[in-house]
Steps between C-alpha positions, in 0.01 A plus 500: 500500500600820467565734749314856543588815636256680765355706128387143382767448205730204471845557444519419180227825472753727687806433282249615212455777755837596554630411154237605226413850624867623409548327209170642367566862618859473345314391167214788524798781569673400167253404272288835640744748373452392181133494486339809279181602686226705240200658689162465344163619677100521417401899421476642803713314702784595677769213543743462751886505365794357631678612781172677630396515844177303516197665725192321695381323215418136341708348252346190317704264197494152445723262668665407131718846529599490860870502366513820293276699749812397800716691271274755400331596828803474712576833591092546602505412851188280470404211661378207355241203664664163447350142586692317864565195247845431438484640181371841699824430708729523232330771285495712773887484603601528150269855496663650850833460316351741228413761732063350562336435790254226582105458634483079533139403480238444214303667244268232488220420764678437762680853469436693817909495584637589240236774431508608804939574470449678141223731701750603713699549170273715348460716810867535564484656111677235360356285229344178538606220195256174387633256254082476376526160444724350681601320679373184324252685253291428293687701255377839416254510739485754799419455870264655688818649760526802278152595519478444881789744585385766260207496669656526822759760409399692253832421309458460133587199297788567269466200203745403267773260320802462398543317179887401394600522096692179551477210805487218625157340557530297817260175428316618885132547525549887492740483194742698720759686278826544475619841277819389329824741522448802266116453485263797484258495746145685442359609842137539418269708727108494477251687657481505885249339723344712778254297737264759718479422888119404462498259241265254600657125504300368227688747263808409574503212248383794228867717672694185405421455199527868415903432622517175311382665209786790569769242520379325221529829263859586632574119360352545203672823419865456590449169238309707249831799544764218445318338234440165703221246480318502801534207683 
């Protein structure tokens, strides 16, 4: 049998731990400078650049781009919810080392942690970060997390994607990416999601898909920009 540490994970989990989180930040910090980021946005909308300070607001993408949005968000100061799984684990120390900090918990049902840490986010002025659909999916498909701490905020929901000229197409249930060296990458902002303090639960669904809809559109664009099929 294998033996645990008092966090749960067996040792063969904590030299992943130890090991994989540096080798991964060492491959982000090189392959990152090389990466050519092109800002695209919805009429109307206002996108956040790199190297901005990020406010008391909501960003939303899809797990797929979780990779170019390290590099591209890392000077931001947000804060992003991440599942306790071991996967969560590892994700999350491979973010500190870029400058993130994390809210462990859900964005599923069973969410009142995690929300509860990105409220305190939100209120501190920092901004609060959901991988939509993570972290198992289904793919391209929002959960309700966002909604519920708009609502209790009043933070709006930032939604958008980050599409790579070139990668690698990881054979995951998200279809994570990897941008290759040298790659353009189209950072693709839709329109923002505001949720008002009263909404009465049964429209939340109608809020949700309003965001999935956003998220969708930011998709759709940075493929349509570089002249990619959309997958």
């Amino acid at each position: 049998m294998n033996r645990e540490d008092r966090q749960g994970f067996t040792l063969s989990q904590r030299i992943v731990l130890a090991v994989v989180p540096r080798v991964v930040w060492a491959l982000l910090w090189v392959f990152g400078r090389t990466w050519r980021f092109e800002v695209i946005a919805e009429d109307g909308v206002t996108p956040v650049v790199f190297g901005q300070k990020a406010g008391p607001e909501i960003y939303c993408f899809w797990h797929q781009c979780v990779l170019p949005c390290t590099v591209y968000f890392r000077k931001s100061n947000a804060v992003i919810l991440i599942s306790q799984s071991f996967d969560g684990e590892l994700i999350t120390r491979i973010l500190r080392m870029f400058g993130f900090d994390a809210v462990r918990g859900s964005s599923s049902r069973n969410s009142r942690e995690g929300l509860l840490g990105l409220k305190h986010v939100i209120e501190s002025g920092r901004t609060g970060i959901f991988t939509a659909d993570g972290p198992r999916g289904p793919i391209y498909q929002t959960k309700m997390g966002p909604i519920k701490l708009a609502q209790t905020t009043g933070a709006p929901i930032g939604a958008f994607h980050l599409q790579p000229e070139k990668a690698w197409v990881v054979n995951s249930w998200d279809r994570f990416l990897v941008p290759k060296p040298f790659t353009r990458i189209v950072v693709s902002w839709a329109q923002w999601t505001h949720v008002p303090a009263d909404l009465p639960a049964e429209d939340f669904e109608n809020k949700r898909q309003q965001l999935n809809d956003a998220l969708e559109r930011a998709r759709m664009r940075a493929y349509k920009h570089l002249g990619q099929r959309s997958r």
